[in-house]
PyMOL commands that place a pseudoatom at each C-alpha (Angstrom):
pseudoatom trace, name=CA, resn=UNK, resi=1, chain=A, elem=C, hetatm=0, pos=[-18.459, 19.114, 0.334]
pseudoatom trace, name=CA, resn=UNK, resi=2, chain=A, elem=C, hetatm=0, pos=[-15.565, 19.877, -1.461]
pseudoatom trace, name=CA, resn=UNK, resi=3, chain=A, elem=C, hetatm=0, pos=[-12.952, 17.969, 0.445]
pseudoatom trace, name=CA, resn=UNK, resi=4, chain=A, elem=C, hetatm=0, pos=[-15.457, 14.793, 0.457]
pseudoatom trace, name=CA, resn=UNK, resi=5, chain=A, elem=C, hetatm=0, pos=[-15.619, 14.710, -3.161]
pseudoatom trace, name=CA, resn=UNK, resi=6, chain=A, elem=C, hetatm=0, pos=[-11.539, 14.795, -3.095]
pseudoatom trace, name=CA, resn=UNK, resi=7, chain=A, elem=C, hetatm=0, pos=[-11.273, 12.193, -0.462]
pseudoatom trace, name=CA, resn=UNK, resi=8, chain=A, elem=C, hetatm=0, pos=[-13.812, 9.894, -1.956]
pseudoatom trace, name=CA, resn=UNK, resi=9, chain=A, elem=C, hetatm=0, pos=[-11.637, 10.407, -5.273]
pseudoatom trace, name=CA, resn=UNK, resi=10, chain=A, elem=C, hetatm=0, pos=[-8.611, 10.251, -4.367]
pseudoatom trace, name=CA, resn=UNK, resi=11, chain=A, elem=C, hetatm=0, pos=[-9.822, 6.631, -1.930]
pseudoatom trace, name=CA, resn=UNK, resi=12, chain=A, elem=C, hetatm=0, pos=[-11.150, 4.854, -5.089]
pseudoatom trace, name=CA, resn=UNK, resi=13, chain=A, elem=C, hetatm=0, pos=[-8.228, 6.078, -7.372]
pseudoatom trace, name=CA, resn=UNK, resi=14, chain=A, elem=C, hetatm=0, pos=[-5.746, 4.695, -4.718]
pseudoatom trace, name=CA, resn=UNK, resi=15, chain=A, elem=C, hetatm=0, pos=[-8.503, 1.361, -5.042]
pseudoatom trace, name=CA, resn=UNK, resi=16, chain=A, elem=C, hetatm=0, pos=[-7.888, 0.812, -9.045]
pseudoatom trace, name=CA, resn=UNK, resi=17, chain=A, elem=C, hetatm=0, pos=[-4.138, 1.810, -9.072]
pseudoatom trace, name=CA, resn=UNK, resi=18, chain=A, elem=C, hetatm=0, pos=[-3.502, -0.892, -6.479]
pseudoatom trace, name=CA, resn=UNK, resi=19, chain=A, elem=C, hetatm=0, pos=[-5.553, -3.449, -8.253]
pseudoatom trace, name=CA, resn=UNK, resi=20, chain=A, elem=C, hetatm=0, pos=[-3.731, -2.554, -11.739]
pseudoatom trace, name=CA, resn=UNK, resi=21, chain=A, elem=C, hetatm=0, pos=[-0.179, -3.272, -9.609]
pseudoatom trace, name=CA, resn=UNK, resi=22, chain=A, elem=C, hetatm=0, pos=[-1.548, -6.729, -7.534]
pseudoatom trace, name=CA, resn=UNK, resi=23, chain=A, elem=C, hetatm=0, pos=[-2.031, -8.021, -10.650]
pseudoatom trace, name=CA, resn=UNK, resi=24, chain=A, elem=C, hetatm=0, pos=[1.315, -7.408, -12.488]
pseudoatom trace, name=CA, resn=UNK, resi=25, chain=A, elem=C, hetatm=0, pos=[2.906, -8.237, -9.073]
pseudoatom trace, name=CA, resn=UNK, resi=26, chain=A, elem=C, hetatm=0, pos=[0.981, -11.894, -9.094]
pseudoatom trace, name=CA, resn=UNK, resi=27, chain=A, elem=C, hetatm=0, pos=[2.533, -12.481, -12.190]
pseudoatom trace, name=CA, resn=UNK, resi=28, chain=A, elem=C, hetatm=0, pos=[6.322, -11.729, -10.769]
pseudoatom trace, name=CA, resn=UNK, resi=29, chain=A, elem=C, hetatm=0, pos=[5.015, -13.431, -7.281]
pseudoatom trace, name=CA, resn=UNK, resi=30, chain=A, elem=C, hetatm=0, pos=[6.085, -10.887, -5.945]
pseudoatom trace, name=CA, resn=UNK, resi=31, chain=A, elem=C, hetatm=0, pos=[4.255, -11.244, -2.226]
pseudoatom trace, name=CA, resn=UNK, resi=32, chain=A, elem=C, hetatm=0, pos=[4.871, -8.680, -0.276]
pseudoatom trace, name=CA, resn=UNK, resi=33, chain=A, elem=C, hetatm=0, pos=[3.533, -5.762, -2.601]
pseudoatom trace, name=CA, resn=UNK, resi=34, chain=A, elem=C, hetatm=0, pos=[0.507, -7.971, -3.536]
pseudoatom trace, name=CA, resn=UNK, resi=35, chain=A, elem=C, hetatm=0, pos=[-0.379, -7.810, 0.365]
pseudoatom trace, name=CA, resn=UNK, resi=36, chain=A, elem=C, hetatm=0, pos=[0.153, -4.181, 0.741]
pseudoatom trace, name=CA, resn=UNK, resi=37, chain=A, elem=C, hetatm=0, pos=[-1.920, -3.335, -2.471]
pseudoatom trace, name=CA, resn=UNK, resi=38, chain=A, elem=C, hetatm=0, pos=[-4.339, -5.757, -1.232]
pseudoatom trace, name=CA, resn=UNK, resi=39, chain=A, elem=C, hetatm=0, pos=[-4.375, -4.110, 2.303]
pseudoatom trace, name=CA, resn=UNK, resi=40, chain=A, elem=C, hetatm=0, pos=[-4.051, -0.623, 0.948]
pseudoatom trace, name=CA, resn=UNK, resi=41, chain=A, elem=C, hetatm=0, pos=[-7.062, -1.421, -1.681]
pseudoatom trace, name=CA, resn=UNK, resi=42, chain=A, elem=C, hetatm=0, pos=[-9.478, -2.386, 1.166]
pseudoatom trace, name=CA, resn=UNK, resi=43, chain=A, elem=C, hetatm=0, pos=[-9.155, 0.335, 3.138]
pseudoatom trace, name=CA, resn=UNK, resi=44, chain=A, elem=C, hetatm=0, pos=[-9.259, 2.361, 0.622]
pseudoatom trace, name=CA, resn=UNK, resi=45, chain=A, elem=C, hetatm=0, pos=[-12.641, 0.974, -0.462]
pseudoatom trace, name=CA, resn=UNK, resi=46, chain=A, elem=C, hetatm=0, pos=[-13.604, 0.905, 3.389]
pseudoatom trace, name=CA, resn=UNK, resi=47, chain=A, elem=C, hetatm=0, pos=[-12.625, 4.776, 3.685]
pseudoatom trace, name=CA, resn=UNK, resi=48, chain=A, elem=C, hetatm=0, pos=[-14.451, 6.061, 0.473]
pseudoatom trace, name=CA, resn=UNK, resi=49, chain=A, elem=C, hetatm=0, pos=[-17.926, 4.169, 1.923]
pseudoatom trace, name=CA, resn=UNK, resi=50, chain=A, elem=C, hetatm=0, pos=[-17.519, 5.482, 5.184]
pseudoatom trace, name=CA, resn=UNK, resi=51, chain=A, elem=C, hetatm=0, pos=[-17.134, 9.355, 3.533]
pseudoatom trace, name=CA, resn=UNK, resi=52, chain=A, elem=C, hetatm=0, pos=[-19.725, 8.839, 1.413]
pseudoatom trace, name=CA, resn=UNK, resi=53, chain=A, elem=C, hetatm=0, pos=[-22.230, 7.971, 4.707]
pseudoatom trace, name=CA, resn=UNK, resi=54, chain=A, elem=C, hetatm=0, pos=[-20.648, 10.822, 7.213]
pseudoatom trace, name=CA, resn=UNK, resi=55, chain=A, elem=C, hetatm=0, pos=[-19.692, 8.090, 9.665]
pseudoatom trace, name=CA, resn=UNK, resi=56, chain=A, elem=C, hetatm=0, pos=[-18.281, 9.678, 12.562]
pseudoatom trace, name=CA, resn=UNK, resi=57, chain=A, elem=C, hetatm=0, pos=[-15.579, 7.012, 12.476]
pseudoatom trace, name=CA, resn=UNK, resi=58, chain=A, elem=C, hetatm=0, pos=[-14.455, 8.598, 8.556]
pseudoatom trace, name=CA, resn=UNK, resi=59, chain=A, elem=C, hetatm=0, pos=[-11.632, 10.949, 10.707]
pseudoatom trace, name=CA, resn=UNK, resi=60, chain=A, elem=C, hetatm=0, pos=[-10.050, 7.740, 12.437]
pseudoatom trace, name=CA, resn=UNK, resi=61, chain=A, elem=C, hetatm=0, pos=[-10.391, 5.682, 9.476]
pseudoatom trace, name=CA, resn=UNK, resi=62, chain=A, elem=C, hetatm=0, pos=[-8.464, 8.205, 6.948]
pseudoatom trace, name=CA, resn=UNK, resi=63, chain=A, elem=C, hetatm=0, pos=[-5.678, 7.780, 9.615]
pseudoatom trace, name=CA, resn=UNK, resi=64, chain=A, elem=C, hetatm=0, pos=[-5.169, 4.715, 9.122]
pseudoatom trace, name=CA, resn=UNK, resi=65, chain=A, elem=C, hetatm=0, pos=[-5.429, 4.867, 5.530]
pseudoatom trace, name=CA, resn=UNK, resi=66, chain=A, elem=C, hetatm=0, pos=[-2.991, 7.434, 5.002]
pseudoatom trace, name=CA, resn=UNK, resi=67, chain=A, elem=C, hetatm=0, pos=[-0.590, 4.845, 7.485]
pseudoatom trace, name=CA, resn=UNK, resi=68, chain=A, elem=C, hetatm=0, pos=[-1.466, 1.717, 5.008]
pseudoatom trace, name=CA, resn=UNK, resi=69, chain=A, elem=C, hetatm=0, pos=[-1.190, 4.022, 1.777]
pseudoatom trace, name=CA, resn=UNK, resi=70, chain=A, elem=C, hetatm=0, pos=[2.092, 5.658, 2.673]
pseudoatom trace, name=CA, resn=UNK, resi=71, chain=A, elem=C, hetatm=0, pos=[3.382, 1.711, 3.632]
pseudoatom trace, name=CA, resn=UNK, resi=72, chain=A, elem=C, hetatm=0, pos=[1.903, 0.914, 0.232]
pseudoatom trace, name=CA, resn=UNK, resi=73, chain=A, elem=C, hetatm=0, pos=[3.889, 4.265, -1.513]
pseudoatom trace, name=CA, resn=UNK, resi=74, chain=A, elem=C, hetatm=0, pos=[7.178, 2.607, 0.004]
pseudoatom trace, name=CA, resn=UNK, resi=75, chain=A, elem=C, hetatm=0, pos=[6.946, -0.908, -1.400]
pseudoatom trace, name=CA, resn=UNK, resi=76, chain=A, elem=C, hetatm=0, pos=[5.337, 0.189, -5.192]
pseudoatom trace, name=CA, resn=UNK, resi=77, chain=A, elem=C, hetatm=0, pos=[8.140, 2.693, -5.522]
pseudoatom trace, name=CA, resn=UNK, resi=78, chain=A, elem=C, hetatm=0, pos=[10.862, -0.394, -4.845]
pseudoatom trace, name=CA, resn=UNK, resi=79, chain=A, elem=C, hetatm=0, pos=[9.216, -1.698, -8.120]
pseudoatom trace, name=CA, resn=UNK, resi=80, chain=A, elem=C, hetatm=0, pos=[8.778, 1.323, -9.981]
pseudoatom trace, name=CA, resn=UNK, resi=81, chain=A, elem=C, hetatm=0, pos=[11.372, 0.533, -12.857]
pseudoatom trace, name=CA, resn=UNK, resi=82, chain=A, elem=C, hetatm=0, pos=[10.302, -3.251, -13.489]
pseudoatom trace, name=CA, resn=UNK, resi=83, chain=A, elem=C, hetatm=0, pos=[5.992, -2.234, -13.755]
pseudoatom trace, name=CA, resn=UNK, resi=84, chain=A, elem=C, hetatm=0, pos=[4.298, 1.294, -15.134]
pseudoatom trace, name=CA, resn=UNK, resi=85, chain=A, elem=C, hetatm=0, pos=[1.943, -0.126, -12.272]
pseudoatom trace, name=CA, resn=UNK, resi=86, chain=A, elem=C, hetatm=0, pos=[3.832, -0.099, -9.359]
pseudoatom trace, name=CA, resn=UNK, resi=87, chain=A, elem=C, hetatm=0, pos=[5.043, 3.667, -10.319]
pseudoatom trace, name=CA, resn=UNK, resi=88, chain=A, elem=C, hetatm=0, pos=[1.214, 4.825, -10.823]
pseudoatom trace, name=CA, resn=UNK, resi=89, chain=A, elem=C, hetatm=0, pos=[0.733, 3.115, -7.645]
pseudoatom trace, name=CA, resn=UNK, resi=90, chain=A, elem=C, hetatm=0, pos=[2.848, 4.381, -5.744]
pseudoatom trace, name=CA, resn=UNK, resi=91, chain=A, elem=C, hetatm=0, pos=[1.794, 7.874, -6.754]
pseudoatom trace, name=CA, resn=UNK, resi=92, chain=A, elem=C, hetatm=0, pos=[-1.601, 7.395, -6.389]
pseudoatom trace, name=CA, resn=UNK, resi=93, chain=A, elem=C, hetatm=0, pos=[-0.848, 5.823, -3.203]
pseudoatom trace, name=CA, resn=UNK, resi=94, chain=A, elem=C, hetatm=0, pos=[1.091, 8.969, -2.051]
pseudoatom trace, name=CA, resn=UNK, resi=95, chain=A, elem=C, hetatm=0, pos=[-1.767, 11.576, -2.814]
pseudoatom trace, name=CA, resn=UNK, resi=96, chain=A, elem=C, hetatm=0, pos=[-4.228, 9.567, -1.099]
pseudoatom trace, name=CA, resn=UNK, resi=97, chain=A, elem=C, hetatm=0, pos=[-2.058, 9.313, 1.553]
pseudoatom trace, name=CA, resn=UNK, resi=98, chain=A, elem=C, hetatm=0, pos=[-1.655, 13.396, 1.791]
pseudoatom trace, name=CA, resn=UNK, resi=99, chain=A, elem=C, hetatm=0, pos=[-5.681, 13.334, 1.326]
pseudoatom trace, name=CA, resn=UNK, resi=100, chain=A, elem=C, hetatm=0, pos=[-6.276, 11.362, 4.267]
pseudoatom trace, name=CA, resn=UNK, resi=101, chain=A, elem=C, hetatm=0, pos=[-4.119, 12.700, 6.472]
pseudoatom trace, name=CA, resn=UNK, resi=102, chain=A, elem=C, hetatm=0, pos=[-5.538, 16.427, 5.758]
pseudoatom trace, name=CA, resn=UNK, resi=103, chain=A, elem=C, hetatm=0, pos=[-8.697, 14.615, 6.156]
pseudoatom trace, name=CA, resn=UNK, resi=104, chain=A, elem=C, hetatm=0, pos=[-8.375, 13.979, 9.670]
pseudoatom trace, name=CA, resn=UNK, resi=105, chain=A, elem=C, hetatm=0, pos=[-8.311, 17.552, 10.654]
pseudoatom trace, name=CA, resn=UNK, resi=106, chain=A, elem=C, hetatm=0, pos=[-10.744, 18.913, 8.538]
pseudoatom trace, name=CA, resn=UNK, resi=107, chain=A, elem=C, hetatm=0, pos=[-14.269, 19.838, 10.625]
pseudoatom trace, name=CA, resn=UNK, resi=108, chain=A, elem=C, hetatm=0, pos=[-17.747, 18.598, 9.906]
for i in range(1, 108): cmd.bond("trace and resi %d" % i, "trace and resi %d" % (i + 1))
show_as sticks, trace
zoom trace
């Protein structure tokens, strides 16, 4: 129960950091981290609901959120020094990364 509580936390942390960052990046147009946050912020969302339900599918689906938040890490750290968001970002992005990807081995 433990781990689900993380996961779910870390998921919907990973959901408002990346919100915070599309919407600095808008401003600077800056496309291609608004469609990883965007991307990142979905599955994310996706990920937490399927945890919360104890879909069988929640293993396959942390694997490809740690892929999309790791992707996500990359780009927001490029960005780090112009927005406070795209550094919190890319940190949140990282743990939940590190979450999901522990995720997928853990046992029902």
């Amino acid at each position: 129960m433990r781990s689900l509580k993380v996961s779910i936390e870390a998921c919907l942390e990973c959901l408002l950091a990346c919100e915070r960052c599309i919407t600095d990046c808008v401003k600077d147009a800056n496309h291609d981290c608004v469609a990883l946050c965007r991307d990142c912020a979905d599955i994310c969302t996706l990920c937490a609901k399927f945890e919360a339900r104890g879909s069988v599918f929640s293993k396959k689906l942390h694997a490809l959120c740690a892929e999309i938040c790791n992707a996500c890490a990359i780009e927001c750290a490029k960005h780090a020094d112009h927005h406070a968001s795209c550094k919190e970002c890319a940190e949140a992005c990282r743990k939940c990364a590190e979450i999901c990807a522990q995720m997928t081995s853990v046992t029902a």
